[in-house]
C-alpha positions in Angstrom: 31.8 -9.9 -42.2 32.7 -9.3 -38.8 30.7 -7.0 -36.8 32.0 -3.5 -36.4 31.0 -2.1 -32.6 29.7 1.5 -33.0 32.1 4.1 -31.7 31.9 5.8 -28.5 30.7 9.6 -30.3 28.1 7.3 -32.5 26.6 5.5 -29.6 26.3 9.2 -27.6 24.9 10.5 -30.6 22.1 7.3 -30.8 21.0 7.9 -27.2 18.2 10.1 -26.5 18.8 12.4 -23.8 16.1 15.5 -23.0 16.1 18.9 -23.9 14.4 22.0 -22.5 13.4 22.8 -26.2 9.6 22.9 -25.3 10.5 24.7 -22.0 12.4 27.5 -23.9 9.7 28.3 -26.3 7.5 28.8 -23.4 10.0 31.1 -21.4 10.4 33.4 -24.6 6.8 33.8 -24.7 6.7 35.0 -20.9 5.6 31.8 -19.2 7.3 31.6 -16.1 6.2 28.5 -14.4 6.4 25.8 -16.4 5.1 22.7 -15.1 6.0 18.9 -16.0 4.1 16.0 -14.9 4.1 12.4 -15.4 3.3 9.0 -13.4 4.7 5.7 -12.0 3.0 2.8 -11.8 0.3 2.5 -14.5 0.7 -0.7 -15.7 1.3 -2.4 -12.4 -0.6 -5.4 -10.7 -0.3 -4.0 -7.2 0.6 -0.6 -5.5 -1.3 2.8 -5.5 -0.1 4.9 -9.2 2.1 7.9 -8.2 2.1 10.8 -10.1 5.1 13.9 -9.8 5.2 17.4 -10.8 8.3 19.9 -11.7 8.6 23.7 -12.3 12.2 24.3 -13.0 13.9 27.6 -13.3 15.2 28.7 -16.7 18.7 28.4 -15.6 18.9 24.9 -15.1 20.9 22.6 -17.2 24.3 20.8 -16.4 22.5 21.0 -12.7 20.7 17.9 -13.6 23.2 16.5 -15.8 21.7 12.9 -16.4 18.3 13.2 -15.6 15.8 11.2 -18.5 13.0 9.0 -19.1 13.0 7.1 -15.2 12.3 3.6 -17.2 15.9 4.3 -19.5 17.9 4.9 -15.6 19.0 2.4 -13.1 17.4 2.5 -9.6 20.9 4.0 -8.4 20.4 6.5 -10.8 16.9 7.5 -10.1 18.0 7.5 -6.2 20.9 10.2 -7.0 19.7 12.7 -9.1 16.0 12.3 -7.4 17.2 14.9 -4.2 19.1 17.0 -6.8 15.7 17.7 -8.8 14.2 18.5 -5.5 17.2 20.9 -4.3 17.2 22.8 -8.4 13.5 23.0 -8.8 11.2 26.0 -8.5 8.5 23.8 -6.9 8.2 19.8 -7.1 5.3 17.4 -5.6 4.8 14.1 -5.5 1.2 12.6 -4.8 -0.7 9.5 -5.5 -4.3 7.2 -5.9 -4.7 4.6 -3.7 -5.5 0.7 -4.9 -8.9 1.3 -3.9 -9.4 4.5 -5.9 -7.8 2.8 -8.5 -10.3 0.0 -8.5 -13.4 3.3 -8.5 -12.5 4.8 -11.2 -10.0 2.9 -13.0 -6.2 3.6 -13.5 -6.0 6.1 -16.5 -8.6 8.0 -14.2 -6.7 7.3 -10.6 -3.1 8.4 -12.8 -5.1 11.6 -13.6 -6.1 12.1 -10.1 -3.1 11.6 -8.9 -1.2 14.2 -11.1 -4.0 16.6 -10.5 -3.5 16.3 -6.9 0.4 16.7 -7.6 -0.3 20.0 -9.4 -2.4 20.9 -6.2 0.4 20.7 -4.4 3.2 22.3 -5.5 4.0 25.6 -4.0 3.9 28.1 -7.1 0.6 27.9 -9.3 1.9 26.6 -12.8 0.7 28.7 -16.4 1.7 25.4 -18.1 1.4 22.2 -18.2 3.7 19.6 -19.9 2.9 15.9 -20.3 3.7 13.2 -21.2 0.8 12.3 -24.1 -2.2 13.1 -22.3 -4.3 15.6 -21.6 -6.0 16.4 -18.3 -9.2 17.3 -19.0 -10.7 18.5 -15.4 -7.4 21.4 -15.0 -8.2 24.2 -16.3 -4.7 25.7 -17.6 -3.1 26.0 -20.9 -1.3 22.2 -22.0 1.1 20.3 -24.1 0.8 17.0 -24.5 4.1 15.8 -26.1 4.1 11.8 -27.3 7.4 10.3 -25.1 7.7 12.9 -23.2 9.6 11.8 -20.6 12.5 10.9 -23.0 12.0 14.5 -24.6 11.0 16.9 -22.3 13.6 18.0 -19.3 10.9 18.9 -17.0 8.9 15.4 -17.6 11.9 13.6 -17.2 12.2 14.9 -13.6 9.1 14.3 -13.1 9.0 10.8 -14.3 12.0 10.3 -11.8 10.6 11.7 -9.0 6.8 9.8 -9.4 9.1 6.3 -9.7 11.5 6.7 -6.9 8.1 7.5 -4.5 6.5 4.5 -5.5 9.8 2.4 -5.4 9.8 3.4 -1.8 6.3 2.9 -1.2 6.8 -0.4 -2.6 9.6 -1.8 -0.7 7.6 -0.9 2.2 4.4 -2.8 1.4 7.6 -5.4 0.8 8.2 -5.5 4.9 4.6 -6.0 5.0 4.2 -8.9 2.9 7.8 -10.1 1.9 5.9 -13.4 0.0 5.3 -11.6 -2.5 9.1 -10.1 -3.5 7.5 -6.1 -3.7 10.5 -4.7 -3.4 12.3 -6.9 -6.3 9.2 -6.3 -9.1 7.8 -3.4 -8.1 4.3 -5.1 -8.0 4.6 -5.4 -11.5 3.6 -8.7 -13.7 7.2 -10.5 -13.7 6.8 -14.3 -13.5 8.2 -14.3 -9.9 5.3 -12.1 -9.3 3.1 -14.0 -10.8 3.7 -17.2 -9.0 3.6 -15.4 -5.5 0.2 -15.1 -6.6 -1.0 -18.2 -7.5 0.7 -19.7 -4.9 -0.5 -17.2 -1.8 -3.1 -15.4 -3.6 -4.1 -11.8 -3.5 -2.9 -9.4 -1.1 -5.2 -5.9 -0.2 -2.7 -4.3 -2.2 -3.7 -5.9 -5.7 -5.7 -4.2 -8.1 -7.9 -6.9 -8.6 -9.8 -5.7 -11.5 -6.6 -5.9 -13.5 -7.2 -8.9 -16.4 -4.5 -10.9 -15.0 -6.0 -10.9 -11.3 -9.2 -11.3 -12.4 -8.1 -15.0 -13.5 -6.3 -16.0 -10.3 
């Protein structure tokens, strides 16, 4: 039987987009300043993590038209709507934990230190935290940890867009310092390009070297 492709209402209706559904409930309750946070970088074999944070007013919506989970967008897509978050938002930050931090403490840690100092630094204090599946056990403010957040949660997903195109950028720069490695193509991540660079040239300062796969290079 030949296959039937789905039509163009179906495959809207299959995609997930974000809602402010969380951020609405919260606003109807009198929380004003809602804060979203989520990081960049976790899983990566080189680079500092990057963490973002987002209070947006109640009255945005089509504003950000687009905006979702930062791993479901294309880079040209994260590099468009990423100054439009910035220009809507109450209050946005973007901050980060260095390889060497990571390396202290380890990475779930240095993520949570780096979205702690994110909340630090936005401009209006937050009442509420949204995040994506954790909890952050050293700030002391009401939270809601939602499982896939970023795909769910309007406030995440600018977040989650804003914490990826930092460390993007922070990435192709380490690229201009160390162009063997192809930073700017992977990210720092563990493609097999990546992978080879290593073997081949070894690790740079930038590697988290307690990672599993660097620890058997």
């Amino acid at each position: 039987m030949p296959r039937v492709a789905a039509a163009p209402k179906a495959r809207k209706a299959a995609q997930r987009w974000p809602t402010l559904r969380y951020e609405r409930r919260l606003w109807q309750q009198g929380v004003a300043h809602i804060a979203g946070a989520d990081e960049a970088g976790r899983g990566a074999l080189a680079g500092p993590v990057y963490a973002a944070a987002v209070i947006l007013p109640s009255s945005i919506a089509r504003q950000l038209k687009g905006v979702r989970d930062s791993k479901q967008m294309t880079a040209a897509e994260r590099e468009e709507l990423a100054p439009r978050i910035k220009q809507y938002a109450l209050a946005w930050a973007v901050a980060s934990a260095s390889v060497e931090e990571i390396e202290e403490i380890n990475i779930l840690q240095a993520s949570h230190l780096a979205t702690r100092r994110a909340l630090e630094a936005l401009s209006i204090p937050p009442q509420h935290l949204l995040l994506d599946a954790v909890r952050l056990a050293a700030v002391d403010l009401p939270q809601t940890p939602l499982v896939g957040g970023d795909a769910r949660c309007l406030t995440i997903s600018a977040a989650s867009v804003l914490a990826k195109t930092a460390r993007d950028a922070e990435l192709c720069r380490l690229d201009a310092e160390f162009p063997h490695y192809g930073f700017a193509e992977h990210k720092g991540y563990a493609t097999p390009a990546h992978r080879e660079a290593i073997a081949a040239h070894g690790p740079c300062v930038h590697h988290r070297r307690s990672f599993a796969p660097m620890r058997a290079v």
